[in-house]
C-alpha positions as CSV (number, residue, x, y, z in Angstrom):
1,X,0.0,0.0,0.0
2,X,3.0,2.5,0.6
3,X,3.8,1.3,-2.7
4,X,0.9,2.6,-4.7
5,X,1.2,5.9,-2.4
6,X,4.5,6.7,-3.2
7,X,3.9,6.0,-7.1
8,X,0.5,7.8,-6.8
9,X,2.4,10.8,-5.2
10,X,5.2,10.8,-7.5
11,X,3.3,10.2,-10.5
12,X,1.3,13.6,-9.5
13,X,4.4,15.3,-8.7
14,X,5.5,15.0,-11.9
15,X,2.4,15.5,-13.7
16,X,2.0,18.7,-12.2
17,X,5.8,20.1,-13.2
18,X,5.8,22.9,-14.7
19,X,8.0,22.1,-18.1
20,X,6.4,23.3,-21.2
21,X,6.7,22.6,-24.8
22,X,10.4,23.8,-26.1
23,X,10.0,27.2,-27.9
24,X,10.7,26.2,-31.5
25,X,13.8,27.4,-32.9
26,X,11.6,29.0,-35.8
27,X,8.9,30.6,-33.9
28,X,6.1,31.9,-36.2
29,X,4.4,35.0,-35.3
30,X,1.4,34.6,-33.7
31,X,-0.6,36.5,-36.7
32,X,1.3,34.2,-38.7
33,X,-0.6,31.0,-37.3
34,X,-3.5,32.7,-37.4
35,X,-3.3,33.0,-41.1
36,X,-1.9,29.4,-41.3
37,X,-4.7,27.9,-39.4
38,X,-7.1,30.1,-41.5
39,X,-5.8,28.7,-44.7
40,X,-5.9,24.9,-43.3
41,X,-9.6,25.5,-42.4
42,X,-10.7,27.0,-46.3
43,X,-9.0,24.1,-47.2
44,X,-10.3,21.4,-45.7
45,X,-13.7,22.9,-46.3
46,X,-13.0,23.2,-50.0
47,X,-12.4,19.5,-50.0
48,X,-15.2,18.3,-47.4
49,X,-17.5,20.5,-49.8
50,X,-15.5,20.4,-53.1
51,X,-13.3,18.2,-52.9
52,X,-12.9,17.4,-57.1
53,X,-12.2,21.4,-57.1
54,X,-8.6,20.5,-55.4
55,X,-8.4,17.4,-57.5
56,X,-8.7,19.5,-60.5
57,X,-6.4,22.5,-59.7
58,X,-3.9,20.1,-58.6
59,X,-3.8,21.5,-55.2
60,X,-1.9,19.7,-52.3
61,X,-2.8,21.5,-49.2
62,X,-0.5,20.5,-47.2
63,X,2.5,21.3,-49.9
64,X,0.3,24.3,-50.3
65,X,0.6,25.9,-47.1
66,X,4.0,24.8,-46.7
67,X,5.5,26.5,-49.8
68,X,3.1,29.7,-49.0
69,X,4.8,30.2,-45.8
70,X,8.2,29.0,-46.2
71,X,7.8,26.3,-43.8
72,X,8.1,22.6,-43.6
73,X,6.0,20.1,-41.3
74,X,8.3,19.9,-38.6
75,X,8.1,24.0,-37.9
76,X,4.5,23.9,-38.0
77,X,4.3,21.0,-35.6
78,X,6.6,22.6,-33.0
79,X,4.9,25.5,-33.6
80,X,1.5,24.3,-33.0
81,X,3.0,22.0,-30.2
82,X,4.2,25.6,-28.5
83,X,1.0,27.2,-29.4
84,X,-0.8,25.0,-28.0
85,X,0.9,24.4,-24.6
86,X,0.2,28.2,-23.9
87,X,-3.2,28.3,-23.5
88,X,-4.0,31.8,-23.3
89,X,-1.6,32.6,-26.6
90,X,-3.9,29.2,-28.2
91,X,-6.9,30.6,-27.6
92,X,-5.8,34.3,-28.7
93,X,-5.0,33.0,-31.7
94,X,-8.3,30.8,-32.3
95,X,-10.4,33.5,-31.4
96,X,-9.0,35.2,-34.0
97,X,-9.0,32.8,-36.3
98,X,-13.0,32.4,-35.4
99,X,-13.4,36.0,-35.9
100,X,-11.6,36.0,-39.3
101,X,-13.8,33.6,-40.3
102,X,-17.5,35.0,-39.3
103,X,-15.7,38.5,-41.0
104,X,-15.4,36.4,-44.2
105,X,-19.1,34.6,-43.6
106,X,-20.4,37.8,-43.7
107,X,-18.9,39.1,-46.8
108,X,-19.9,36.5,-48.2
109,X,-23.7,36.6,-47.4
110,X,-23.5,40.2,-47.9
111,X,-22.4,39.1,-51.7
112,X,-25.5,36.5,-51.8
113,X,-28.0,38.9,-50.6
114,X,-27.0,41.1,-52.9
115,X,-27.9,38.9,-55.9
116,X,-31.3,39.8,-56.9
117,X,-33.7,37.1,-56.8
118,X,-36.3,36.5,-59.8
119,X,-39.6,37.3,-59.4
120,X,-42.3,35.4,-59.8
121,X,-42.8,35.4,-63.7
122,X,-39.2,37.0,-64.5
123,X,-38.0,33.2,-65.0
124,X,-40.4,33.0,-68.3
125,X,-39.5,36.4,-69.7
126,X,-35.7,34.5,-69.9
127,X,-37.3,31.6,-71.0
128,X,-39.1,33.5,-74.0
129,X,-36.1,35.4,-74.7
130,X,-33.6,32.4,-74.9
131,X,-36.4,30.9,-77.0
132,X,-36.7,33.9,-79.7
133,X,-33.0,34.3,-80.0
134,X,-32.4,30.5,-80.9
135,X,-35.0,31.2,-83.5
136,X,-33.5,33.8,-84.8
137,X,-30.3,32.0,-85.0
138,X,-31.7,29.3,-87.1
139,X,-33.5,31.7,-89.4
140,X,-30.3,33.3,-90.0
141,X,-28.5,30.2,-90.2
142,X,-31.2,29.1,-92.6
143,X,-31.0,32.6,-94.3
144,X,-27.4,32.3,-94.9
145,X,-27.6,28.6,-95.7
146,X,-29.7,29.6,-98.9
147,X,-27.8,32.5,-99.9
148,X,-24.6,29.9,-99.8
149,X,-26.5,27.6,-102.0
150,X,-27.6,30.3,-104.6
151,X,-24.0,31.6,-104.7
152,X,-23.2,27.8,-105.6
153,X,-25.3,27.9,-108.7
């Protein structure tokens, strides 16, 4: 029973140091990781939503965000290691980052409210346009097609 004790109280003891995460020897700016984290999250909602989008552009994300920061996955795991062992600087930076991204949400609504929806009966005036200018096509397809043949003769 002293046994378990002592390993109990150790085991707490230890737990409870105070040793943090090394600071990476490339330390990215805090608006830096914001941006980075920003980018990962369009991303991966471009391919949860989209994902043939990334297949067609060709678009690694992960090469992506390395080579538009200058960074390779080692910095950003040391850096999101360190990020994340500071709590308060973590949750800076993901407040921003969820501020960044209702500020984008918005523009974006803004955008789609903006776009004027069709009125009842609108849709058929459209319709009757598309309709008369594919007739005019062929009649001056038709037109042309005859004048064609007369030059023939």
């Amino acid at each position: 029973m002293k046994k378990l004790a002592f390993i109990l109280v150790s085991f707490l003891a230890f737990a409870c140091s105070n040793e943090t995460v090394p600071k990476p020897d490339h330390l990215l700016k805090e608006g830096d990781m914001v941006n980075i984290l920003y980018d990962i999250s369009i991303l991966q909602a471009i391919k949860s939503y989209q994902g043939q989008a990334l297949e067609e552009g060709k678009v690694d994300a992960k090469n992506y965000i390395y080579k538009k920061y200058n960074i390779d996955s080692l910095t950003f795991a040391q850096n999101q290691a360190y990020y994340a062992s500071k709590l308060e600087l973590y949750e800076s930076i993901q407040s921003k980052l969820t501020e960044r991204v209702k500020k984008e949400k918005e523009k974006f609504k803004a955008k789609k409210d903006e776009a004027k929806p069709l009125k009842k009966g609108e849709n058929k005036k459209f319709k009757v346009a598309a309709k008369m200018d594919s007739l005019s096509k062929k009649v001056l397809d038709t037109l042309s097609h005859k004048k064609a043949k007369a030059a023939v003769k």
